[in-house]
Biopython code that builds the backbone (N, CA, C, O; Angstrom):
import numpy as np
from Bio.PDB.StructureBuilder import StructureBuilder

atoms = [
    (1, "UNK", "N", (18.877, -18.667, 71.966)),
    (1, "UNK", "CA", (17.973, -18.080, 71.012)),
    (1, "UNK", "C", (18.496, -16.725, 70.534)),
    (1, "UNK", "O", (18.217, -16.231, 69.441)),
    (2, "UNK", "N", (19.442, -16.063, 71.648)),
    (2, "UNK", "CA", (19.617, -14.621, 70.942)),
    (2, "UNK", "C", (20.486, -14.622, 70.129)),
    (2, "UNK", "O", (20.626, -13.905, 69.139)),
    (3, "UNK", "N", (21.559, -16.026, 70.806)),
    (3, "UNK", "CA", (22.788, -15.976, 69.430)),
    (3, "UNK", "C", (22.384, -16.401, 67.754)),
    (3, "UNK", "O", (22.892, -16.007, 66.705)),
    (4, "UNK", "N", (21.344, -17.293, 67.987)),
    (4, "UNK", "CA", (20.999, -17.507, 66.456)),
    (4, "UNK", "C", (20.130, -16.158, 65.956)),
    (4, "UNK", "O", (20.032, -15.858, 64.766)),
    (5, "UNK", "N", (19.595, -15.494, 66.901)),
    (5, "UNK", "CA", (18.808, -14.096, 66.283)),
    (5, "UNK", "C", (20.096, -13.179, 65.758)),
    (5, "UNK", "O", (19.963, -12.434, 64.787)),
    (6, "UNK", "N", (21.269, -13.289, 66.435)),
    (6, "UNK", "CA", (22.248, -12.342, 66.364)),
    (6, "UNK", "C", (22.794, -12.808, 64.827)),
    (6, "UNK", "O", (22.551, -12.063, 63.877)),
    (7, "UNK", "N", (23.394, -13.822, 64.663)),
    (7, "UNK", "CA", (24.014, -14.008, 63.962)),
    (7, "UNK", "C", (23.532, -13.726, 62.501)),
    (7, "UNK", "O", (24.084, -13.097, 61.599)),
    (8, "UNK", "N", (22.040, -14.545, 62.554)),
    (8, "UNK", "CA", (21.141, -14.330, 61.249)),
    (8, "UNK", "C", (21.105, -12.470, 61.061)),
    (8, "UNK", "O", (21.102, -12.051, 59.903)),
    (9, "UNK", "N", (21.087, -11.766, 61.852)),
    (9, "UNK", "CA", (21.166, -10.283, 61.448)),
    (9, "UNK", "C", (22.422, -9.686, 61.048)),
    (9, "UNK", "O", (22.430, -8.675, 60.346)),
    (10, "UNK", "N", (23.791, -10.408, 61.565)),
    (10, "UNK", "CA", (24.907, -10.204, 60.800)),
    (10, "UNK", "C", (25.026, -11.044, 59.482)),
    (10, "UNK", "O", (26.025, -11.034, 58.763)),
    (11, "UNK", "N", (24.367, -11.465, 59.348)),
    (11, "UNK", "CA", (24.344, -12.349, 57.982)),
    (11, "UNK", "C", (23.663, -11.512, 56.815)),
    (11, "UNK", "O", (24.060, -11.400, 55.655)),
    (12, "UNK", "N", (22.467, -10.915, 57.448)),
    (12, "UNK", "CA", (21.928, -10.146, 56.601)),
    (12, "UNK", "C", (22.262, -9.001, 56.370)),
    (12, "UNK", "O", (21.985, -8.397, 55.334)),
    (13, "UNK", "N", (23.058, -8.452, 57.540)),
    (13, "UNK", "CA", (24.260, -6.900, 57.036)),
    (13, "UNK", "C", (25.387, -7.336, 56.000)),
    (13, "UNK", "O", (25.878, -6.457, 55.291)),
    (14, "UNK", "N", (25.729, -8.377, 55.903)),
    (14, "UNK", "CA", (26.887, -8.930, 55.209)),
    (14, "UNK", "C", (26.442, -9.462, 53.914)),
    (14, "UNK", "O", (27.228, -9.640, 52.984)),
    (15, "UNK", "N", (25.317, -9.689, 53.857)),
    (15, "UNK", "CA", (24.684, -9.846, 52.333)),
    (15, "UNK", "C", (24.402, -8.599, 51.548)),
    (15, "UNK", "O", (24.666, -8.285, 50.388)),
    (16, "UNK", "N", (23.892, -8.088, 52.361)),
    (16, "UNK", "CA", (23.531, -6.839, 51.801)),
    (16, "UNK", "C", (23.576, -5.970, 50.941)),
    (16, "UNK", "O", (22.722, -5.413, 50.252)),
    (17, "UNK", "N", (25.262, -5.854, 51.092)),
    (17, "UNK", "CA", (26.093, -4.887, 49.749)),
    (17, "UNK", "C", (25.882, -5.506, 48.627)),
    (17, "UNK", "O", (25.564, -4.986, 47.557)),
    (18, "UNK", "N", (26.085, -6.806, 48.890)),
    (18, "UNK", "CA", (26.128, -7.855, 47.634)),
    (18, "UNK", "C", (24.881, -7.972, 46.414)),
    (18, "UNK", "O", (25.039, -8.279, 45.232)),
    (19, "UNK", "N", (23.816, -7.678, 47.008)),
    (19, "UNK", "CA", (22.525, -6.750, 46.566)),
    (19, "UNK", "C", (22.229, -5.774, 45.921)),
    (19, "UNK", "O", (21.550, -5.808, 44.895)),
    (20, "UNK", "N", (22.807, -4.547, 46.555)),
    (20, "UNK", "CA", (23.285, -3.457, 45.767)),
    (20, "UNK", "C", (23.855, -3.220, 44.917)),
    (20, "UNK", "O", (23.684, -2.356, 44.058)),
    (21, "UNK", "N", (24.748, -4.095, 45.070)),
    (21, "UNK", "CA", (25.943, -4.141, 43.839)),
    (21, "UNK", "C", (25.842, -3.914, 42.214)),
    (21, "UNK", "O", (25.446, -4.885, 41.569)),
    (22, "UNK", "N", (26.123, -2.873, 41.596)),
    (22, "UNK", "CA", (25.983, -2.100, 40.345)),
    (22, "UNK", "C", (26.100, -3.463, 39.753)),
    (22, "UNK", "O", (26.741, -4.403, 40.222)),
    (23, "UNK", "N", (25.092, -3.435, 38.190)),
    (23, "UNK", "CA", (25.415, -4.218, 37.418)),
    (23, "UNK", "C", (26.417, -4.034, 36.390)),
    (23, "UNK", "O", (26.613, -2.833, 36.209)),
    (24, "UNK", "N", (27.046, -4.696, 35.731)),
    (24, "UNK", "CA", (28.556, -4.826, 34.401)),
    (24, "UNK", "C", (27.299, -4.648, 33.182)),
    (24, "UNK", "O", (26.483, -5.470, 32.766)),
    (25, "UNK", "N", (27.528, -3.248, 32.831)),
    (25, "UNK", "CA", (27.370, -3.297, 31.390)),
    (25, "UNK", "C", (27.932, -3.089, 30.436)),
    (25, "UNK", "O", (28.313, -1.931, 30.261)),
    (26, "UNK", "N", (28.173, -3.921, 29.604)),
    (26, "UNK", "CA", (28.958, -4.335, 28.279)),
    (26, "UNK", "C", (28.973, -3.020, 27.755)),
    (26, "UNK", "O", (28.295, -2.148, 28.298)),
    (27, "UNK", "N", (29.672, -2.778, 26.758)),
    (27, "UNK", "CA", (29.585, -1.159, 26.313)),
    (27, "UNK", "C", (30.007, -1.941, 24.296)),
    (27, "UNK", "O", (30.857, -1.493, 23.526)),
    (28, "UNK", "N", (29.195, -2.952, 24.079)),
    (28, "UNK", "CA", (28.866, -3.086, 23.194)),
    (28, "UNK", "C", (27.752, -2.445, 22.649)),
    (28, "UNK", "O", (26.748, -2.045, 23.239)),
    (29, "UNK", "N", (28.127, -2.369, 21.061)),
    (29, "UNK", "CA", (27.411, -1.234, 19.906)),
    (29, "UNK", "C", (27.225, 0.446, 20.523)),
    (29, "UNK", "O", (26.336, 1.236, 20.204)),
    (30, "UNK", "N", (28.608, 0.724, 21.699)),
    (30, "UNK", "CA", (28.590, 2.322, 21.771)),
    (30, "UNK", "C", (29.960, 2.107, 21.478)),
    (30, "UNK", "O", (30.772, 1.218, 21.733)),
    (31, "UNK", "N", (29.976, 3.334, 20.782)),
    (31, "UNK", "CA", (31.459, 4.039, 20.503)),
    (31, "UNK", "C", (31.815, 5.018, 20.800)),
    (31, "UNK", "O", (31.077, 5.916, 20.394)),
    (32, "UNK", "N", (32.871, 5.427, 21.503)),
    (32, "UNK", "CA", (32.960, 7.124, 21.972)),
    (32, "UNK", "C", (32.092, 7.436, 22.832)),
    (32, "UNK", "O", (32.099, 8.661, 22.712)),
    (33, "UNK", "N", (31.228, 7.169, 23.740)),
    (33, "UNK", "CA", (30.258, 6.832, 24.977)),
    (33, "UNK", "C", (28.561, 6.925, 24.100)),
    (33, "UNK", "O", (27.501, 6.873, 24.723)),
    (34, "UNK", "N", (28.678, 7.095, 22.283)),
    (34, "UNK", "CA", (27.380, 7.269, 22.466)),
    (34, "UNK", "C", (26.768, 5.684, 21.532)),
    (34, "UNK", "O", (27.415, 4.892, 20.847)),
    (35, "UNK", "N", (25.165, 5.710, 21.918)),
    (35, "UNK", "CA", (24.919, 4.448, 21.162)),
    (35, "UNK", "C", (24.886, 4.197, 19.464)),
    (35, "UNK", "O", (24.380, 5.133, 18.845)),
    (36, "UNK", "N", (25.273, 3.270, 18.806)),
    (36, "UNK", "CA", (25.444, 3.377, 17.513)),
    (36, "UNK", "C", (23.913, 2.786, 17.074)),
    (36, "UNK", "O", (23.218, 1.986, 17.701)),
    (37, "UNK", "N", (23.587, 3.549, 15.597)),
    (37, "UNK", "CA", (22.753, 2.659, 15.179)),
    (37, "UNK", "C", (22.997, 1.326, 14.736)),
    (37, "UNK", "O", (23.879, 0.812, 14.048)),
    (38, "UNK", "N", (21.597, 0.746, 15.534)),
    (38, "UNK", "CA", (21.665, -0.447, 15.190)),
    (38, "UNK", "C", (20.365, -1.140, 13.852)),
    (38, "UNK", "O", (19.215, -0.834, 14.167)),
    (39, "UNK", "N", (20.431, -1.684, 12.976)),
    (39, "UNK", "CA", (19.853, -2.231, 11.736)),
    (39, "UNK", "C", (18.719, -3.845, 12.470)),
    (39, "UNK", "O", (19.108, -4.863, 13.043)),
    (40, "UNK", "N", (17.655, -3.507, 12.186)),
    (40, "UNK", "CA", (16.997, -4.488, 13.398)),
    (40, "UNK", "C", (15.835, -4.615, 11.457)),
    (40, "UNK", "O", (15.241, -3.747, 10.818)),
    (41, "UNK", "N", (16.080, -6.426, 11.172)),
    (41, "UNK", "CA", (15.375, -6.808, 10.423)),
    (41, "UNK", "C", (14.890, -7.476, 10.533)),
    (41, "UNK", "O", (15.301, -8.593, 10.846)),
    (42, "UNK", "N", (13.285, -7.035, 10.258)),
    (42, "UNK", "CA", (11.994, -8.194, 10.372)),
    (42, "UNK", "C", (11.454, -8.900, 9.292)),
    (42, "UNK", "O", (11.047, -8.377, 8.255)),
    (43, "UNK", "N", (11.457, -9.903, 9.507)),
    (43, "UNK", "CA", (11.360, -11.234, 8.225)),
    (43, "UNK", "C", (9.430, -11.179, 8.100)),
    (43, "UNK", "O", (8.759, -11.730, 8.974)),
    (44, "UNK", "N", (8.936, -10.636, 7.217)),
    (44, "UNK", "CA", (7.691, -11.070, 6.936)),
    (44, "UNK", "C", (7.202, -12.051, 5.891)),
    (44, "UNK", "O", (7.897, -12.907, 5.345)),
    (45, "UNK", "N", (5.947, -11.821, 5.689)),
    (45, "UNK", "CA", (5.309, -13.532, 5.130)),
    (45, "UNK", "C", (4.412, -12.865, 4.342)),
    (45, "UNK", "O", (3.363, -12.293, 4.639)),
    (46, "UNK", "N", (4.864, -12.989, 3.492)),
    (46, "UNK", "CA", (3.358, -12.579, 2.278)),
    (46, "UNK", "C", (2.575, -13.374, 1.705)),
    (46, "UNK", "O", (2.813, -14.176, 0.802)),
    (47, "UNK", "N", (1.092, -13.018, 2.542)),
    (47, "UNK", "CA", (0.163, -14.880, 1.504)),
    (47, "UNK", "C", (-0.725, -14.280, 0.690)),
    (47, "UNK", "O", (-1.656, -13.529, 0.980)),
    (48, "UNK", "N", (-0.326, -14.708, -0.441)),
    (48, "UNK", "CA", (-1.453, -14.619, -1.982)),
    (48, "UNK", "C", (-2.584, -15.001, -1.638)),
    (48, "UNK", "O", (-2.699, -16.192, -1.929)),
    (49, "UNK", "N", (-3.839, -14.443, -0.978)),
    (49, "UNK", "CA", (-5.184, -15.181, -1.475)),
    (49, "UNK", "C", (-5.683, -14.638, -2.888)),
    (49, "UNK", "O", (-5.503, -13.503, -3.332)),
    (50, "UNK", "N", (-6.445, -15.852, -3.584)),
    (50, "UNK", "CA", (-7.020, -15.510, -4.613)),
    (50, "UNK", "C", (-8.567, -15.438, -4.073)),
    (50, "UNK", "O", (-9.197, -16.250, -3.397)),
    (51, "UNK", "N", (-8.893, -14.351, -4.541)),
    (51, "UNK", "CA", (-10.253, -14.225, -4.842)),
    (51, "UNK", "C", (-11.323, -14.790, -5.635)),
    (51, "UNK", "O", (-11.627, -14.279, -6.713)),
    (52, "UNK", "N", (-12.016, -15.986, -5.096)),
    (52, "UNK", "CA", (-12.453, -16.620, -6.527)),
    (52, "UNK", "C", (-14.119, -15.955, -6.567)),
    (52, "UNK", "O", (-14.890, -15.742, -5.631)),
    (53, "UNK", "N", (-14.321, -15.700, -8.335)),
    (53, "UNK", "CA", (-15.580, -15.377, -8.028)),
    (53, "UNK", "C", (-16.323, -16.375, -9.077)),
    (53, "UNK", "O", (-15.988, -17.526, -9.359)),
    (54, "UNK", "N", (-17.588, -15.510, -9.653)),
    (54, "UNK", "CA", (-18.429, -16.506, -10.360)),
    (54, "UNK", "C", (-18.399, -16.121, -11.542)),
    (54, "UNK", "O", (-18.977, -15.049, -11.719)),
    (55, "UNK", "N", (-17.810, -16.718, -12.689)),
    (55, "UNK", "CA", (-17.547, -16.330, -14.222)),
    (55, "UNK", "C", (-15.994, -16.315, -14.531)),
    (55, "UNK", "O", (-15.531, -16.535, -15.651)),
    (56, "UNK", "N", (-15.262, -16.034, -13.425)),
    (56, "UNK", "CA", (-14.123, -16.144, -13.963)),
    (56, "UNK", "C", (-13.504, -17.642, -13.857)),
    (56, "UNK", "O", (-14.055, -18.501, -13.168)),
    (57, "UNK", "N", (-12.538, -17.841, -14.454)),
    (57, "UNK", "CA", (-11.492, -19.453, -14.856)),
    (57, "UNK", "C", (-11.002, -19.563, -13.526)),
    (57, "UNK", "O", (-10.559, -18.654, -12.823)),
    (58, "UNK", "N", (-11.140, -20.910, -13.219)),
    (58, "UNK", "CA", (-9.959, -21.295, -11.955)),
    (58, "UNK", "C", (-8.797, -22.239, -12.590)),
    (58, "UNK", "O", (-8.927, -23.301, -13.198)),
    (59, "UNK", "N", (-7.755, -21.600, -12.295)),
    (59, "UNK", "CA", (-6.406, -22.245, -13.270)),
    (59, "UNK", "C", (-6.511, -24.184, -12.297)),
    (59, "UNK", "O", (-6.942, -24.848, -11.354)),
    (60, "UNK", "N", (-5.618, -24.134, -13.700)),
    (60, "UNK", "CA", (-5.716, -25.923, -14.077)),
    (60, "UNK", "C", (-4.466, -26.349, -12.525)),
    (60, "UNK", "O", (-4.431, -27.500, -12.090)),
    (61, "UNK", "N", (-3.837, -25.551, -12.091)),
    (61, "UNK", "CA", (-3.199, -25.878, -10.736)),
    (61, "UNK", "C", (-4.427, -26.831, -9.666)),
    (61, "UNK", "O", (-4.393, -27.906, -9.068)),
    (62, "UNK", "N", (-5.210, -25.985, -9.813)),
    (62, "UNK", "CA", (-6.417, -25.979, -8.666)),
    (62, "UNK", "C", (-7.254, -27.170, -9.281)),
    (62, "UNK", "O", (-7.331, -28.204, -8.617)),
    (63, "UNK", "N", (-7.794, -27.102, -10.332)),
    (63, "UNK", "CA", (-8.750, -28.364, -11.000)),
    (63, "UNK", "C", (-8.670, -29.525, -10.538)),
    (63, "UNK", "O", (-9.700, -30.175, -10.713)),
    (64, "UNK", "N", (-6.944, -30.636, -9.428)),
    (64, "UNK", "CA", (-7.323, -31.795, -9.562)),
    (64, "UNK", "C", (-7.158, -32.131, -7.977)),
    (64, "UNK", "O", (-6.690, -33.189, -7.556)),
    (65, "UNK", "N", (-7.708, -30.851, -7.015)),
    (65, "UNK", "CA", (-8.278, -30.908, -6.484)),
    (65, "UNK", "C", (-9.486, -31.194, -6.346)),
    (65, "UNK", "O", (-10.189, -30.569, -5.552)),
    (66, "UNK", "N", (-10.077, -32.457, -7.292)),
    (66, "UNK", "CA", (-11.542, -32.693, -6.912)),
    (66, "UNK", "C", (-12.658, -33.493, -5.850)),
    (66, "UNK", "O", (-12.441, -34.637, -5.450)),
    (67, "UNK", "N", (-13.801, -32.754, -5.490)),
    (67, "UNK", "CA", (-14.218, -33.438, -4.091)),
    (67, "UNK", "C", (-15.092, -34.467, -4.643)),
    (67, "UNK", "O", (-15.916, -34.229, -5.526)),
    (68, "UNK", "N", (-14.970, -35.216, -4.299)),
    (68, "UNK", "CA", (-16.016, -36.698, -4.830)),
    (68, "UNK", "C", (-17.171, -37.161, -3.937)),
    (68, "UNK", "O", (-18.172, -37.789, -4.282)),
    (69, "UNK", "N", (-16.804, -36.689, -2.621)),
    (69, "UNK", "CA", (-18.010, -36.983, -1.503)),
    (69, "UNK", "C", (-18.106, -35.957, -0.960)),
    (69, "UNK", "O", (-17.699, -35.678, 0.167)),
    (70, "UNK", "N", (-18.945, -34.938, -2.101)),
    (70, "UNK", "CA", (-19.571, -33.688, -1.792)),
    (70, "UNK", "C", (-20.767, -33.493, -0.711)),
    (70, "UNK", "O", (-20.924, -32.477, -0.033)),
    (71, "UNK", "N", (-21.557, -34.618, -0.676)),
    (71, "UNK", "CA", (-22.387, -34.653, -0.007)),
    (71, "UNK", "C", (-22.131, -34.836, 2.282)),
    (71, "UNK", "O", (-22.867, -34.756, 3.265)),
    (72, "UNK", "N", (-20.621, -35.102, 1.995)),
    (72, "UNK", "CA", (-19.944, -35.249, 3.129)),
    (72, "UNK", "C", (-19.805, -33.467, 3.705)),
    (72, "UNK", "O", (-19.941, -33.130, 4.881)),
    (73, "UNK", "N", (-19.613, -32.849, 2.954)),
    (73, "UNK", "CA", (-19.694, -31.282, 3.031)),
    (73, "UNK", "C", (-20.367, -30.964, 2.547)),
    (73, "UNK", "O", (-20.115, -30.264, 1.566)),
    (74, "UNK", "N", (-21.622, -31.250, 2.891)),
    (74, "UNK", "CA", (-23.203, -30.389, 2.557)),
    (74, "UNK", "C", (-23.078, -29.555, 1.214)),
    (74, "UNK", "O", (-23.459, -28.396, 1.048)),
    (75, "UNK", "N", (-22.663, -30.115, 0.593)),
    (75, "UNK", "CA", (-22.495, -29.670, -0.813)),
    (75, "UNK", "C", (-23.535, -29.880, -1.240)),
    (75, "UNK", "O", (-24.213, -30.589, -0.496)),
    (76, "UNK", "N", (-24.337, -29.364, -2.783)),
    (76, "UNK", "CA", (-25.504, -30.113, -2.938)),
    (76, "UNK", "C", (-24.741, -30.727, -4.771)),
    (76, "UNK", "O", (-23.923, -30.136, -5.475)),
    (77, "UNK", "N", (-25.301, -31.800, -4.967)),
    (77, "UNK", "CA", (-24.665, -32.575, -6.410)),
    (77, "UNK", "C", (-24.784, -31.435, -7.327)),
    (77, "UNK", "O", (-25.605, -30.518, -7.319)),
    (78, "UNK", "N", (-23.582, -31.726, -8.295)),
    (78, "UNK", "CA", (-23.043, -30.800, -9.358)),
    (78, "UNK", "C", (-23.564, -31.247, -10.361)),
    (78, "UNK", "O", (-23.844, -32.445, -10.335)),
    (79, "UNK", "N", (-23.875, -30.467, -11.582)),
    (79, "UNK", "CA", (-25.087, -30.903, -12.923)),
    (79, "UNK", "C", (-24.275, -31.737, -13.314)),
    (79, "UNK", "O", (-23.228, -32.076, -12.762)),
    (80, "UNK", "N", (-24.837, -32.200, -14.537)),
    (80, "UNK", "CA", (-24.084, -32.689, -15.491)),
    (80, "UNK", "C", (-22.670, -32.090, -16.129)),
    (80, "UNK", "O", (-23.039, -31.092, -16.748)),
    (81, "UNK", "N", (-21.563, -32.187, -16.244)),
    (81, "UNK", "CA", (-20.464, -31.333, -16.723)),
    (81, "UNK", "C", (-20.162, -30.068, -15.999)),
    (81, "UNK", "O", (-20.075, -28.888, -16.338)),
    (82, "UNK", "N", (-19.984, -30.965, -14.475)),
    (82, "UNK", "CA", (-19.727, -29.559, -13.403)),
    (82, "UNK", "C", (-18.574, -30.667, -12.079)),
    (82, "UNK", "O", (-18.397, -31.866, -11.868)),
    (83, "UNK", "N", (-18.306, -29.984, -11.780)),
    (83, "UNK", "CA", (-17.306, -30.877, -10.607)),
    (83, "UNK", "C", (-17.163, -30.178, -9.267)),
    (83, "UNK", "O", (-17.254, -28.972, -9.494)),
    (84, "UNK", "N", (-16.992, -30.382, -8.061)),
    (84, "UNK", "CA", (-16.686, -29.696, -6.857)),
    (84, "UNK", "C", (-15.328, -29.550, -7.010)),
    (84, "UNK", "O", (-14.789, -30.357, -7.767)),
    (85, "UNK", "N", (-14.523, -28.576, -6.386)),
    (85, "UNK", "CA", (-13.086, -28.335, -6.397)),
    (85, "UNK", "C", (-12.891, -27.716, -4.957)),
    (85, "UNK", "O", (-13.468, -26.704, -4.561)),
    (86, "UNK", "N", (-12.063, -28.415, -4.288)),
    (86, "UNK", "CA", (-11.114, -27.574, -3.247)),
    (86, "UNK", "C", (-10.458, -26.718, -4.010)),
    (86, "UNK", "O", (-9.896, -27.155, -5.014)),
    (87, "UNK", "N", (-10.394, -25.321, -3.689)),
    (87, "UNK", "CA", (-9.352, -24.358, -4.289)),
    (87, "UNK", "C", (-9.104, -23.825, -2.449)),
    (87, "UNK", "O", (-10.064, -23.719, -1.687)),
    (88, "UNK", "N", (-7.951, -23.608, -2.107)),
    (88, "UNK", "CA", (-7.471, -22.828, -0.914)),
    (88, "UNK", "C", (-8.139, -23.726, -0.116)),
    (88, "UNK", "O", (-8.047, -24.952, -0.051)),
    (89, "UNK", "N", (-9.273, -22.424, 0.875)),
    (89, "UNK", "CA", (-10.238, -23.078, 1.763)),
    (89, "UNK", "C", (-11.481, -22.853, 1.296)),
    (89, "UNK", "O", (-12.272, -22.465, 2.155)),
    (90, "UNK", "N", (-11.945, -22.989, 0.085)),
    (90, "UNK", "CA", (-13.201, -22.591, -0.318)),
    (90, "UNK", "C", (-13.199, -23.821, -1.405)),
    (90, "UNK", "O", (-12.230, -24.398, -1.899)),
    (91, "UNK", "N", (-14.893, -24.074, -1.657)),
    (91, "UNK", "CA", (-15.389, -25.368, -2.519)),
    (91, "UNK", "C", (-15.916, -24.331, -3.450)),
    (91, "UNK", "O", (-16.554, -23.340, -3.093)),
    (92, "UNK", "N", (-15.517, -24.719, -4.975)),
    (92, "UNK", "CA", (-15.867, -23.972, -5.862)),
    (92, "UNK", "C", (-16.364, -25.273, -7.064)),
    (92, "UNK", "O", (-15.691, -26.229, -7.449)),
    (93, "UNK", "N", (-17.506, -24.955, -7.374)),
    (93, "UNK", "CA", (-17.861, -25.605, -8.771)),
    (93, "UNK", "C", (-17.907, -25.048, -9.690)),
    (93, "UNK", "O", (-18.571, -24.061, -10.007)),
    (94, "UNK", "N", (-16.724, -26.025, -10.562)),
    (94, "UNK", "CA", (-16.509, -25.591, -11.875)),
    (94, "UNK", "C", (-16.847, -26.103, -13.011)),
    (94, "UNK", "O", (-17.388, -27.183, -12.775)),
    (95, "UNK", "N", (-16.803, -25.829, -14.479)),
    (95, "UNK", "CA", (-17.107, -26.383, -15.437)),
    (95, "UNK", "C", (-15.831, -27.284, -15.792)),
    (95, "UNK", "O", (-14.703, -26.835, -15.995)),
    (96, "UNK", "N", (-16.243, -28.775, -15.836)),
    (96, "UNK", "CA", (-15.223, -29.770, -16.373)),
    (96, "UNK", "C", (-14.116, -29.241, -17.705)),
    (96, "UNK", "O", (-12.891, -29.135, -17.650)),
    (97, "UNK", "N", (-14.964, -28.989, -18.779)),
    (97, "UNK", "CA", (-14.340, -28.727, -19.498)),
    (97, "UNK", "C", (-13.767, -27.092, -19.873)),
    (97, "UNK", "O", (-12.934, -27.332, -20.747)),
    (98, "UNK", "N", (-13.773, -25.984, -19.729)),
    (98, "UNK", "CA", (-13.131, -24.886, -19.584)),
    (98, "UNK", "C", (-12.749, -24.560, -17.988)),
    (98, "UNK", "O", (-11.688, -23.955, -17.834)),
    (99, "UNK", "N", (-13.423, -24.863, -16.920)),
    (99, "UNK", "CA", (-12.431, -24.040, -15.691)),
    (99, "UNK", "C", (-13.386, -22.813, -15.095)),
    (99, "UNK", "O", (-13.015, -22.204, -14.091)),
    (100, "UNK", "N", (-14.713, -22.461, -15.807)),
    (100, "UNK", "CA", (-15.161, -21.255, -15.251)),
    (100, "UNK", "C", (-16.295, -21.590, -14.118)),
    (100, "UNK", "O", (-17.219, -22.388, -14.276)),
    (101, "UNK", "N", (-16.061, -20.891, -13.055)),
    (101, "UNK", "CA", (-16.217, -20.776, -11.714)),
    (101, "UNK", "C", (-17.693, -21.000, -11.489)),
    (101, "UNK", "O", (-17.887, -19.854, -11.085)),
    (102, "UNK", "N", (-18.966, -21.589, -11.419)),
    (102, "UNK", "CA", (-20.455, -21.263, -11.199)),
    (102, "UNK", "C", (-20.655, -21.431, -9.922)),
    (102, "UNK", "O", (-21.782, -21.062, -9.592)),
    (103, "UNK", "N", (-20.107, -21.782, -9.187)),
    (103, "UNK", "CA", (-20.503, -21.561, -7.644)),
    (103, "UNK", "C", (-19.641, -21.557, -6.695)),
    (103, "UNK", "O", (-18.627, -22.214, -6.929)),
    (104, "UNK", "N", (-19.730, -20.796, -5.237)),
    (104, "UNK", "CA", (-18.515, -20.572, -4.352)),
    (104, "UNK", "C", (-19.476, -21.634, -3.382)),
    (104, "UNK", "O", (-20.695, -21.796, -3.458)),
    (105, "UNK", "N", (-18.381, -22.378, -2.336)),
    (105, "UNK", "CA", (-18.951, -22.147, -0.822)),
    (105, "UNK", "C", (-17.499, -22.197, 0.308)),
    (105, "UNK", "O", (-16.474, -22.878, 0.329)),
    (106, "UNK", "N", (-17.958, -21.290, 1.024)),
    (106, "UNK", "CA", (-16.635, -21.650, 2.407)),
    (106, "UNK", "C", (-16.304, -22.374, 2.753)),
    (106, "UNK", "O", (-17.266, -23.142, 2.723)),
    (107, "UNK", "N", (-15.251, -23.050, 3.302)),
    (107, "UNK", "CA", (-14.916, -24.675, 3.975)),
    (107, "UNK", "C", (-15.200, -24.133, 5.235)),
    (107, "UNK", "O", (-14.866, -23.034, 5.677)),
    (108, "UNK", "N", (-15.920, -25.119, 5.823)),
    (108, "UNK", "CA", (-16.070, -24.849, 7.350)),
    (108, "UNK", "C", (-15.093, -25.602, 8.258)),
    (108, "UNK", "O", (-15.141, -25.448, 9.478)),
]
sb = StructureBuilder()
sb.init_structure("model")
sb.init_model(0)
sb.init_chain("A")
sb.init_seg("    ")
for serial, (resi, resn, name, xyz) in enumerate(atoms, 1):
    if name == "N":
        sb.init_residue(resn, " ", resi, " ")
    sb.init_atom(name, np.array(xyz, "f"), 0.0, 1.0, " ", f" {name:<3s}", serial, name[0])
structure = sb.get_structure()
């Protein structure tokens, strides 16, 4: 029993250094011992929401987005010469024939 106690404690003096042991650092992006600047570019995302309100046109992009089973999204039926429209994430009713906006609702 003492030789396996012995040995396992020279094992662990002999690991030891190996532990300590300084790490290798690259002496990349220094020059002359000091650090260089480095150029660090962040890619962003720019999202257009449109603001839709009530009176203004919703362009003809958006128009053939139309919802037909409004009543599936608690919509309530559109008059005569009115249509539901997905625009983005919002249900907007518009006028068939010009495009101008008479009612918003949120998509849930």
């Amino acid at each position: 029993m003492k030789k396996i106690a012995l040995a396992t404690l020279a094992l662990s003096l002999l690991a030891s250094p190996a532990a300590f042991a300084q790490q290798q650092h690259s002496h990349q992006g220094y020059r002359y011992g000091h650090p260089q600047n480095q150029v660090v570019v962040k890619k962003t995302v720019t999202v257009k929401r449109n603001h839709w309100s009530r009176g203004k046109q919703l362009p003809p992009s958006y128009r053939r987005h139309v919802v037909r089973d409004y009543h599936r999204y608690h919509l309530r039926t559109p008059p005569r010469g009115y249509q539901w429209v997905k625009a983005d994430n919002d249900y907007v009713m518009v006028s068939i024939a010009t495009g101008i906006i008479s009612a918003l609702v949120q998509a849930r």
